[in-house]
N, C-alpha and C positions, 0 to 999 in steps of 0.2 A: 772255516776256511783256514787255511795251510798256505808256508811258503812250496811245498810242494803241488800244492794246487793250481802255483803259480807256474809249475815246467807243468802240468800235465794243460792249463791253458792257451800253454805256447806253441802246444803242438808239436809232432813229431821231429824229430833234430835232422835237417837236411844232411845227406850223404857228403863227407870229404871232397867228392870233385864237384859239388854242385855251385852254381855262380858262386860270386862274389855279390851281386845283389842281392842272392836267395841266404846267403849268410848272413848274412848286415839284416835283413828282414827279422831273423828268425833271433840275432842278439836283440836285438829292438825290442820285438815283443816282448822276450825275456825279462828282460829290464826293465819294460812298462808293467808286465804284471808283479811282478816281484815287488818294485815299490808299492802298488798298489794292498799288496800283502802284508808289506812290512810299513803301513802307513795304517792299518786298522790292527795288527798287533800291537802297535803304539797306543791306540786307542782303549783297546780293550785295557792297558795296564794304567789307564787312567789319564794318559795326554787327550786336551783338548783341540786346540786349531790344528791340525793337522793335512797336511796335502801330500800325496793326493786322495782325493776321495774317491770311493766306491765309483760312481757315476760322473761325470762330467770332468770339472777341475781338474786340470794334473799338476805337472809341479811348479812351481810358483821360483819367481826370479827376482833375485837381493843385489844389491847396489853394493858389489864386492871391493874391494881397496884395491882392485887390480883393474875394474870397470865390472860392469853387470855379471851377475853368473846366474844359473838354471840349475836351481837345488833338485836332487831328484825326492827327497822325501825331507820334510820339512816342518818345523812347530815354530811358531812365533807369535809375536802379539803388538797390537799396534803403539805400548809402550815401550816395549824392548828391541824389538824388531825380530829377527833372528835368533834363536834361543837351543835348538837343535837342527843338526840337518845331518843326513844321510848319503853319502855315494855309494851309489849301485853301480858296479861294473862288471863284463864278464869275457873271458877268452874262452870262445866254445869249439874251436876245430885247429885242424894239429895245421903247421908244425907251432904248439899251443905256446912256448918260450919265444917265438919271433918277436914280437908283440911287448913282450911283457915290462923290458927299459922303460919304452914311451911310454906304457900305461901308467908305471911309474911314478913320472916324470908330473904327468898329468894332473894326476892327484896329489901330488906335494903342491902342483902351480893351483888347486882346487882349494885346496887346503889352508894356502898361503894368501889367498885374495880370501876367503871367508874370516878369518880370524884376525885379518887387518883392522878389519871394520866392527866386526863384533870380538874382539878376544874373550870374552866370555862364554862364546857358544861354545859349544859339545857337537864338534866335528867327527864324525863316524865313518866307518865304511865297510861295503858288504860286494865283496868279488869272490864272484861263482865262476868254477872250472865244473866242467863233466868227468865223469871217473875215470875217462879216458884219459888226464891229464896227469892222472896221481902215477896211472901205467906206465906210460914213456920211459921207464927208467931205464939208461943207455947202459955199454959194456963197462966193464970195473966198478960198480955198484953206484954210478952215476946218479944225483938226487933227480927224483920224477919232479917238471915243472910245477908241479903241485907245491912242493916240500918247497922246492927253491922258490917261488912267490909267497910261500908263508912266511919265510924265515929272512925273505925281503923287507916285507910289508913290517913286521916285527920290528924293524930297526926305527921306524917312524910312528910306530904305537905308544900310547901310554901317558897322553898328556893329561899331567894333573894340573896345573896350576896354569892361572889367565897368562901367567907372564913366561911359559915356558915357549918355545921355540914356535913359531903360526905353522911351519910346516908337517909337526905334529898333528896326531890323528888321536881323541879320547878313547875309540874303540876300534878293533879293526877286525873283524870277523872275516873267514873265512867259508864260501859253501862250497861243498862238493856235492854235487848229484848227478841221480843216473836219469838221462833223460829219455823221454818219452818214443820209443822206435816202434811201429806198427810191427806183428800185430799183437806182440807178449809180453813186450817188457815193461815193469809196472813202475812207473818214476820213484825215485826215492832221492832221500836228501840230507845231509850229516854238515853241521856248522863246526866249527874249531876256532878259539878264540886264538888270535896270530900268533900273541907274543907268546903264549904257555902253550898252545899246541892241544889244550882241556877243549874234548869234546863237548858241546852242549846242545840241551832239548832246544826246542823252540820258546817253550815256555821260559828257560834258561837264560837264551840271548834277552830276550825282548824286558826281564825283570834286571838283565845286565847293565841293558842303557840304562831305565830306569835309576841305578843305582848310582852310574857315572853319571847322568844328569840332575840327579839329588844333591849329590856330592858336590857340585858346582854352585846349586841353588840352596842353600840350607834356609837361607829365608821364603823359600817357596817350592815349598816341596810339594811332590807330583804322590798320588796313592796313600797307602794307610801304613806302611809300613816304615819304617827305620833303618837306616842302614847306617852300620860304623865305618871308619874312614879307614883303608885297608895298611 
């Protein structure tokens, strides 16, 4: 299993004029299978408690400095509490920049209530556009929403240390994919890490946490490998 396995479970990408219900439906699933992909990636690279699971459990809710929050992908343990968590978000239908302030916005206030209460964790985030986002690009060589949410997102990536700023984010990937339209087009999927713009595998991202969340924990490190401090 694939995070691409995750659009082509979602289902075919409803049409631009289609409700406003039938869009929200179709971001939703998105985002529930996606965690679900990016919570047994986790897995596979060696994390333990992990939510959400394959079957039942989904994501699990932490007692944030701001009041409760609803992690979508999440590792903890009942000494530490919180130890990685994941945001999954996604802008799937044009005009795909309306949106994207408040999204924002959201995720710095996500960001900011997680690391209150654990500043140690390894805050992440994983916001998916469809290839149709990268396209938009408007007249005078106008950046496509795409560009402009990576180079957004960029500016609150990169946190290395406990004491650096809670609205910071350790990692912030970016997905673009093509998604699933009846009855030929075959999904596909391409990550880009925010602040460099370096495309990466799957394999890539998922040994990426891994490395920022080692980096954090040297006394309890996750896998068999080693990683230097960059």
């Amino acid at each position: 299993m694939s995070l691409v396995d995750a659009v082509i479970a979602t289902g075919p990408i409803p049409d631009a004029t289609a409700s406003q219900a039938v869009k929200k439906s179709y971001s939703e699933r998105l985002s529930n299978h996606l965690a679900r992909e990016v919570a047994q990636g986790l897995r596979d690279v060696g994390f333990g408690n992990v939510h959400p699971l394959r079957e039942g459990a989904t994501e699990k809710t932490f007692q944030g400095g701001l009041g409760p929050k609803r992690v979508d992908v999440s590792f903890s343990d009942d000494q530490n509490g919180l130890l990685l968590a994941i945001s999954i978000k996604s802008i799937n239908f044009p005009k795909f920049g309306k949106n994207l302030k408040n999204r924002f916005g959201d995720l710095l206030t996500e960001a900011i209530t997680l690391h209150l209460r654990f500043p140690f964790s390894v805050v992440c985030m994983l916001f998916a556009f469809p290839v149709a986002a990268n396209n938009d690009i408007g007249p005078k060589g106008k950046l496509s929403t795409f560009e402009r949410a990576r180079r957004l997102f960029a500016t609150v990536g990169g946190r290395k240390d406990y004491t650096d700023p809670g609205e910071k984010f350790e990692d912030i990937t970016l997905m673009l994919f093509e998604p699933f339209v009846e009855p030929s087009l075959t999904p596909s999927i391409q990550l880009f890490d925010a602040q460099t713009n370096r495309l990466l595998t799957e394999e890539e991202y998922f040994r990426q946490l891994l490395q920022v969340y080692n980096q954090r924990n040297p006394h309890a490190l996750i896998g068999d490998e080693e990683y230097p401090d960059d």
